[in-house]
C-alpha positions in Angstrom: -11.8 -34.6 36.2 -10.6 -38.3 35.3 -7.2 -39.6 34.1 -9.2 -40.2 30.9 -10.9 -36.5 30.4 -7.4 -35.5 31.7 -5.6 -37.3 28.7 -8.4 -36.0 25.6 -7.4 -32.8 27.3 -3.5 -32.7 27.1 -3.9 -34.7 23.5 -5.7 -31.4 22.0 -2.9 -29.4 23.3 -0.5 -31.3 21.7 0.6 -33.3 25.3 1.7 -37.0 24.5 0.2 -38.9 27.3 0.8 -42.6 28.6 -1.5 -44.2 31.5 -0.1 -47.7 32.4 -0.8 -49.9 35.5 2.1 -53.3 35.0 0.6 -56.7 36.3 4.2 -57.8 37.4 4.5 -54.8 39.3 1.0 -55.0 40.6 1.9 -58.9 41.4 4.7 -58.2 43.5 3.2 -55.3 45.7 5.1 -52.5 43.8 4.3 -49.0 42.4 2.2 -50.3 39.7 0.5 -47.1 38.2 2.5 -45.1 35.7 1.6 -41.7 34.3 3.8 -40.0 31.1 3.7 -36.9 29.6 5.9 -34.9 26.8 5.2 -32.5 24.4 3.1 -29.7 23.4 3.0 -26.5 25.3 5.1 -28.1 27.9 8.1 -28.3 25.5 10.9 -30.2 24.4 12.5 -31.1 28.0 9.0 -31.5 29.4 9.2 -35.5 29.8 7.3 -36.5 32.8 7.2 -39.7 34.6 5.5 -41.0 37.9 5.4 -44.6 39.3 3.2 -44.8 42.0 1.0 -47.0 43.5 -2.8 -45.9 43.1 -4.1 -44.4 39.9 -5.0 -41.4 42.2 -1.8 -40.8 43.1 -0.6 -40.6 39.3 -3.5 -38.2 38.3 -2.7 -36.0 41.2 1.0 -35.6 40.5 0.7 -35.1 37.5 -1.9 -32.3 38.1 0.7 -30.6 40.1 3.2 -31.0 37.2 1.2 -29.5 34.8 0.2 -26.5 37.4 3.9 -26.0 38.0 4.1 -25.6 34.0 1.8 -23.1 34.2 -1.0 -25.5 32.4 -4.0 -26.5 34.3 -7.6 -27.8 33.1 -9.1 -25.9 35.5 -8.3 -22.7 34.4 
């Protein structure tokens, strides 16, 4: 699964997701990828933010979020 099958999944849930990469970041050699979620079944203290530095990285933390919330795609 992609970030982007990954986000059309959490939006029909009701999961408010944000995929960002900065240029400044990515200029000066920092984490660059972002990945937030909020919302839905995850519920109202479920914000959820990772800078990191490969796309990758982002879709794999935040699949381990989600498992830890007891909501996984793959299920």
């Amino acid at each position: 699964m992609d970030m982007l099958e990954l986000m059309e999944w959490l939006a029909e849930r009701g999961v408010t997701t944000v995929f960002k990469v900065d240029g400044d970041r990515m200029v000066e050699r920092r984490s660059a990828w972002m990945v937030i979620v909020s919302g839905g079944p995850l519920g109202e203290d479920s914000f959820f933010r990772a800078d990191l530095g490969t796309p990758d990285a982002c879709l794999d933390s935040l699949l381990a979020h989600l498992e830890s919330k007891g909501l996984s795609p793959f299920a």
